[in-house]
N, C-alpha and C positions, 0 to 999 in steps of 0.2 A: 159434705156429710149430710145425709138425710138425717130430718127430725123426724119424731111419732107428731100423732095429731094432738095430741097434749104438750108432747116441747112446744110444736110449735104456737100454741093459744098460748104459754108461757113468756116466750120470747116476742112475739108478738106484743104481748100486754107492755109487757116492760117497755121493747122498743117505741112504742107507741105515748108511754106513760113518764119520758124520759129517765128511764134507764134504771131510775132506784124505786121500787115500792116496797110498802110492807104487807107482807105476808098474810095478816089480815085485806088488807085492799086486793088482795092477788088471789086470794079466795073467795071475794064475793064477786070480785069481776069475773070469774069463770063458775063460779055458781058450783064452789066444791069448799071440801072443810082440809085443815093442813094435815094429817092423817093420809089422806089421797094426793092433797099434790107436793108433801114433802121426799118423794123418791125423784116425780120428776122436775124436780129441781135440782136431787145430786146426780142424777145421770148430764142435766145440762152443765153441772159446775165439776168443780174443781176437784170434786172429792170420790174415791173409788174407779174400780178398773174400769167400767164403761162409763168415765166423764169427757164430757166433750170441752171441757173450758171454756164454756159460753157465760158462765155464769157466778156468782157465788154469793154467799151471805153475812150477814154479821146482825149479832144482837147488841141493842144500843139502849141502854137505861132512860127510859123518857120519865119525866118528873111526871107525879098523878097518876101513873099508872104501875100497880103491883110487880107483876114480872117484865123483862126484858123485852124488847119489842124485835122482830125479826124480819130482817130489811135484806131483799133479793135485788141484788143489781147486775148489769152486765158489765165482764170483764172488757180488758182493751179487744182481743179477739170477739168478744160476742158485738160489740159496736161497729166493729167493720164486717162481722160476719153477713151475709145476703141467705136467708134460707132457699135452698134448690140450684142456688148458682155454681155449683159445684158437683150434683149428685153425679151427674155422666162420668168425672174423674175416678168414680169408685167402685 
């Protein structure tokens, strides 16, 4: 499956970041606010017709901080996925 160039600076990060960040870290590492990169996180994850199951999230109550913290990780597929190793099959 082809990424866009945003999946892929996403998948990337994480890959690179071992696997779980939050959302916060995952927007300043790409130098954007979650308003922009909250769609392309559900097209990589689990959720809605064009998701790819690379991905998914979960909000996790951290002590000290007011609202819930939201933490992008990759699924079993997105850990074995290779971006481009595949695209010729499509």
């Amino acid at each position: 499956m082809k990424l866009t160039e945003k999946q892929t600076a996403v998948f990337n990060y994480l890959k690179e970041n071992g696997g779980r960040v939050s959302m916060d870290e995952l927007c300043e590492a790409l130098g954007t606010d979650a308003k922009h990169l909250n769609p392309v996180v559900t097209t990589l994850g689990v959720k809605g017709e064009r998701a790819k199951g690379l991905v998914d999230y979960e909000k996790v109550t951290v002590e000290g901080v007011e609202k819930p913290v939201k933490y992008v990780f990759l699924t079993e597929a997105g850990q074995s996925f290779v971006p481009g190793a595949d695209e010729d099959a499509e």
